[in-house]
N, C-alpha and C positions, 0 to 999 in steps of 0.2 A: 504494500500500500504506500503512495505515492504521500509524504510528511508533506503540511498543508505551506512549508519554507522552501520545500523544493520548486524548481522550476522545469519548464521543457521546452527544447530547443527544438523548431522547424523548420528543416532544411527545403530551402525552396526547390522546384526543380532543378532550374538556372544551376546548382550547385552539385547537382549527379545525385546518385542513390546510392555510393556503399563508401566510397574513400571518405570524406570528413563524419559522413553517421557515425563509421565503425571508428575512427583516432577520438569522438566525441564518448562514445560508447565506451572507451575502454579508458578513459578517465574519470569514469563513472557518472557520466552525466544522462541523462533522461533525454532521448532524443527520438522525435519523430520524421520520417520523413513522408515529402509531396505526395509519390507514387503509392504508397500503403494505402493514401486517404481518401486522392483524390484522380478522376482520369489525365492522363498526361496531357490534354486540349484544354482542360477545365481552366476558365477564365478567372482571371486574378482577382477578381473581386467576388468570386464565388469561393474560394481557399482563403482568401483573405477574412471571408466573414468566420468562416468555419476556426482559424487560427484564433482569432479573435473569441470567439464564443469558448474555446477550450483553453483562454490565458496561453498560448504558448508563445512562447517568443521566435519571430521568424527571423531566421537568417539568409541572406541573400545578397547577390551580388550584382542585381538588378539594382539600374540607378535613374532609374526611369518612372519611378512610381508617382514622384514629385510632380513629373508632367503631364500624367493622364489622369484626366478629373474622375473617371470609373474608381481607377484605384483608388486615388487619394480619398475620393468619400465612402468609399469599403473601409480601406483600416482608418479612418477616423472615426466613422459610426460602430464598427467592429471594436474601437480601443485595442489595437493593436500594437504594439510593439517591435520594433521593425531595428533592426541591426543592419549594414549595405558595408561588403569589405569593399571600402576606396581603392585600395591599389589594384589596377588592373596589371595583367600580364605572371600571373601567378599560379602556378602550377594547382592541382588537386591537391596534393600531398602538403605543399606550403601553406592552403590555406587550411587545411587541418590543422595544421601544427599549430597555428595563430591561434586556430579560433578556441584549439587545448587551452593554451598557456592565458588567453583573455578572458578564458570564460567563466572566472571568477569578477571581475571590473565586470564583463555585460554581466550578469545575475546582480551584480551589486546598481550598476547603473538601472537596468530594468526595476527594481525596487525601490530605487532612492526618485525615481523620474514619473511623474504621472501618467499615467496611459491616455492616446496614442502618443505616438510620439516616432523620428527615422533620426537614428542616430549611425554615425559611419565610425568603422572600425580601419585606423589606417594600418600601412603593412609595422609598425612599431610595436601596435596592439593599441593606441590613444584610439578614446571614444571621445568622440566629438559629435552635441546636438547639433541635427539639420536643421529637424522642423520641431516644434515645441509641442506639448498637447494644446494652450492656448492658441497656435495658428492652425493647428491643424479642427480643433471646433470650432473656431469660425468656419473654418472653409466650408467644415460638414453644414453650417447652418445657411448657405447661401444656397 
């Protein structure tokens, strides 16, 4: 049984289905991924709500969510929590590695930070807020 402090990590498609699950997996974190949930076409604001309704924290390497009003007003209405690794050009394996050694700052950032909220994870491991939950309900309220 899942302790009501833990958290769980979902790995977007964008991110594959076995290399960071399993380096996330055997650091002993709680990790869902896309393909288990949802069908591989399934539109982002349809996984979006779902992450959202089940508290999980999505990781993703999608930087585009900011742009498309679909999304943006799924995980705003969803409260979702949104992690996006900044550096491009990084291997599967590298960004496993990262998202091990950071995955204590995101759990602590995801609890210290009000739901929704898109913060970026650079290749150092610094999380840094995008969008706030306050910009992000406005937007949902327009």
């Amino acid at each position: 049984m899942k302790r009501l402090d833990e958290v769980t990590f979902f790995i977007d498609r964008c991110l594959g289905k076995h290399v960071i699950a399993e380096r996330l997996k055997r650091a002993g974190l709680s990790v869902e991924v896309h393909d288990d949930h949802f069908p591989s076409d399934c539109a982002d604001e349809v996984w979006l709500a779902g992450a959202g309704a089940n508290a999980w924290i999505v990781i993703t390497k999608d930087k585009n969510f900011q742009r498309r009003q679909l999304e943006i007003l799924a995980l705003a209405r969803a409260g979702v929590r949104v992690f996006q690794l900044s550096s491009g050009g990084m291997t599967g394996d590298e960004m496993a590695e990262l998202l091990a050694k950071a995955s204590k700052k995101i759990t602590n950032f995801a609890k210290s930070n009000r739901a929704p909220f898109i913060a970026r994870i650079s290749r150092s491991g610094k999380i840094q807020m995008a969008i706030t939950h306050t910009r992000l309900r406005k937007i949902s309220q327009t």
